[in-house]
C-alpha positions as CSV (number, residue, x, y, z in Angstrom):
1,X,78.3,118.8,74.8
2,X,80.3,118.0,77.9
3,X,83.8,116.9,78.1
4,X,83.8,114.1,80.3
5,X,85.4,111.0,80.9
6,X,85.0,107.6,82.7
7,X,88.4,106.5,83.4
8,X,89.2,105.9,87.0
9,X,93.2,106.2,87.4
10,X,94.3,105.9,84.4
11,X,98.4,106.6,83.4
12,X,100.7,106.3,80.8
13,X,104.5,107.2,80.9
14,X,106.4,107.0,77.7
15,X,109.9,108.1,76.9
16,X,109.8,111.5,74.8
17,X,112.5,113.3,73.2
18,X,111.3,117.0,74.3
19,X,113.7,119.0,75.9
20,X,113.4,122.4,77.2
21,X,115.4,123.1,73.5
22,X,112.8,122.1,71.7
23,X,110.2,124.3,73.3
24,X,112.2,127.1,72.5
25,X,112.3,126.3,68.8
26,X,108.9,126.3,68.6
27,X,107.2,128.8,66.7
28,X,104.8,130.1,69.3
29,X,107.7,130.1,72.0
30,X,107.7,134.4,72.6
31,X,111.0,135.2,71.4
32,X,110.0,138.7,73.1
33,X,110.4,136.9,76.5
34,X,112.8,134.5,76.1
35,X,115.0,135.6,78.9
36,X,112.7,135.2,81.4
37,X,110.6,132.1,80.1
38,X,114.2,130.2,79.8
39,X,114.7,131.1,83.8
40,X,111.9,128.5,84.3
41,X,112.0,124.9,85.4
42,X,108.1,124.6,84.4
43,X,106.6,125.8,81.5
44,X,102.9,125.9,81.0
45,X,102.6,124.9,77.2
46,X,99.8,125.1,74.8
47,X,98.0,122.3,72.7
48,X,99.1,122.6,68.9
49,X,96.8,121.1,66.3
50,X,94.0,120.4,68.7
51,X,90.6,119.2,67.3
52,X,92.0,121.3,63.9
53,X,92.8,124.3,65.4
54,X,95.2,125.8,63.8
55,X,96.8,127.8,66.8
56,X,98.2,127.1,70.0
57,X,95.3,127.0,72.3
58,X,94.8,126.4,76.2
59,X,92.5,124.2,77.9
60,X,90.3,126.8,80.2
61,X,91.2,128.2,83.5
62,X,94.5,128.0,82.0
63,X,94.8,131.2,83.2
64,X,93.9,130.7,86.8
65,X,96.2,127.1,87.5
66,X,99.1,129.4,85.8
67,X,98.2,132.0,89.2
68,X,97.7,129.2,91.3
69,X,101.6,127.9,90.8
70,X,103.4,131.8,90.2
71,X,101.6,132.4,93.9
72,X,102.8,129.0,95.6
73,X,105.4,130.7,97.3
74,X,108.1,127.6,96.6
75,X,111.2,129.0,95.9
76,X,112.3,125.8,94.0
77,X,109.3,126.6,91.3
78,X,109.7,128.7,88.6
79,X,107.4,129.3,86.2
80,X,105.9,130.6,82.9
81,X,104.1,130.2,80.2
82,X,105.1,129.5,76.9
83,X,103.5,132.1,74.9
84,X,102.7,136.5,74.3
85,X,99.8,138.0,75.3
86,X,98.7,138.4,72.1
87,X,98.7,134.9,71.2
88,X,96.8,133.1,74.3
89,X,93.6,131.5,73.6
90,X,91.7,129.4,75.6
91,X,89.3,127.1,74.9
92,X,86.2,126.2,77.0
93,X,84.9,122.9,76.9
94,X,82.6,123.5,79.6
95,X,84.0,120.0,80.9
96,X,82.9,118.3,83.6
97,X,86.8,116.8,82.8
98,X,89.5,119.5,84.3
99,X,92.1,119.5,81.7
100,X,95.4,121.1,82.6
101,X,97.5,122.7,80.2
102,X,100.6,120.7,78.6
103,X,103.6,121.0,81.3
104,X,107.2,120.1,80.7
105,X,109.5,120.4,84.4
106,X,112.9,119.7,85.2
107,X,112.8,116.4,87.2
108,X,113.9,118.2,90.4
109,X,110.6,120.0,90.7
110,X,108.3,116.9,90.0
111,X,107.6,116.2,93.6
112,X,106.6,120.0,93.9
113,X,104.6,120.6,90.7
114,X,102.8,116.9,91.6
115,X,102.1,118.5,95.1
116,X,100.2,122.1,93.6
117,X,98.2,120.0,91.0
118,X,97.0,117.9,93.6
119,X,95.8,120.6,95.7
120,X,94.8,122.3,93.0
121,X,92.6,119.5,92.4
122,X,91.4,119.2,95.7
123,X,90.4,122.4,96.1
124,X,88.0,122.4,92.6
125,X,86.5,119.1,93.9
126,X,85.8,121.4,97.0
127,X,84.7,124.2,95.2
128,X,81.8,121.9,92.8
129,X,81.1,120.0,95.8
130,X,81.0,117.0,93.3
131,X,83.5,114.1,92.6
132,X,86.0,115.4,89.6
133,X,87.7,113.6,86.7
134,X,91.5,115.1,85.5
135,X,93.6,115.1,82.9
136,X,97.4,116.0,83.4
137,X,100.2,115.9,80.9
138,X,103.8,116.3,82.2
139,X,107.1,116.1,80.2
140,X,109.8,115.6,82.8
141,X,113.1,116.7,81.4
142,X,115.9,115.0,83.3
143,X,118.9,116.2,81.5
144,X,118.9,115.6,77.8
145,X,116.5,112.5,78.7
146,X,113.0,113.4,79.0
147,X,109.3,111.0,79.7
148,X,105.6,111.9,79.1
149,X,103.5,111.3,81.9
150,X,99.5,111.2,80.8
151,X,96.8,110.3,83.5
152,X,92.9,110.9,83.4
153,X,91.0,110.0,85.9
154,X,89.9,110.5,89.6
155,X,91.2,114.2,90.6
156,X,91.6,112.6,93.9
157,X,93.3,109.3,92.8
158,X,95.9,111.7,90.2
159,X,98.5,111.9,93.7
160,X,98.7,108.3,94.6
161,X,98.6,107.2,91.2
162,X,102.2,108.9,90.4
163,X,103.4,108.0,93.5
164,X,102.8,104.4,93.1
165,X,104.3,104.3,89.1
166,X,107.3,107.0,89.7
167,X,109.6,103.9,89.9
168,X,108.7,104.4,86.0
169,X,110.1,107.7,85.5
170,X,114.0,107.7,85.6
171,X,116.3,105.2,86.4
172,X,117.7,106.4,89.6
């Protein structure tokens, strides 16, 4: 069965209380590598409770967008994942729908984490030489304010879909 969807642009932005404190408390957060996961101003996170899993688990080729952003070279961007070796698990839906894992980011680095999802999009869509569907989740912590951003849809529309509804995200 694939994993597909037939939305176009579709995006949702909510207020959230997550903070980068909450992440922390969680009870996969690698307490092993806390020093250097709390350095980070994006956080790859897993799915918890996902169709009855009962561990944190990844959406495929979490493994590979996670290399993709450490080797971007922006100096503003740093990031982990939240969870130990041990404890990653991916799952493969064989999608025909690129899921990308959970993110929360500090606000300043929206414009820059936006910008390697996008290419990273583009360059998949290259790679399959066929149109692609996405699906992006993004906490954006501002302070002790945070919102969720979810879109599905075109991998190609996922850029000027933020762009247009950022006036959304934070009153400036």
């Amino acid at each position: 069965m694939l994993h597909e969807s037939n939305k176009v642009n579709d995006i949702k932005i909510q207020d959230s209380k997550i903070t980068f404190s909450d992440i922390y408390d969680k009870q996969y957060f690698p307490k092993e590598y806390e020093q250097d996961i709390k350095r980070a101003n994006a956080l790859l996170l897993p799915y918890e409770n996902f169709r009855g899993f009962d561990k944190p688990i990844f959406p495929e080729e979490t493994q590979k967008f996670f290399e993709y952003l450490k080797a971007s070279e922006k100096t503003e961007l740093t990031t982990d994942i939240c969870i130990s070796d041990e404890e990653y698990v991916e799952l493969e839906l064989h999608a025909d729908l690129i899921t990308l894992p959970l993110l929360i980011l500090d606000k300043a680095v929206l414009p820059i984490v936006v910008g390697l999802i996008t290419n990273y999009l583009t360059e998949k869509k290259i790679a399959r030489k066929t149109e692609i569907k996405a699906k992006v989740d993004l906490t954006v912590v501002d302070g002790e304010k945070s919102k969720r951003i979810s879109y599905e849809g075109d991998a190609d529309k996922f850029e000027e879909t933020l762009e247009s509804a950022k006036h959304h995200f934070f009153d400036e």
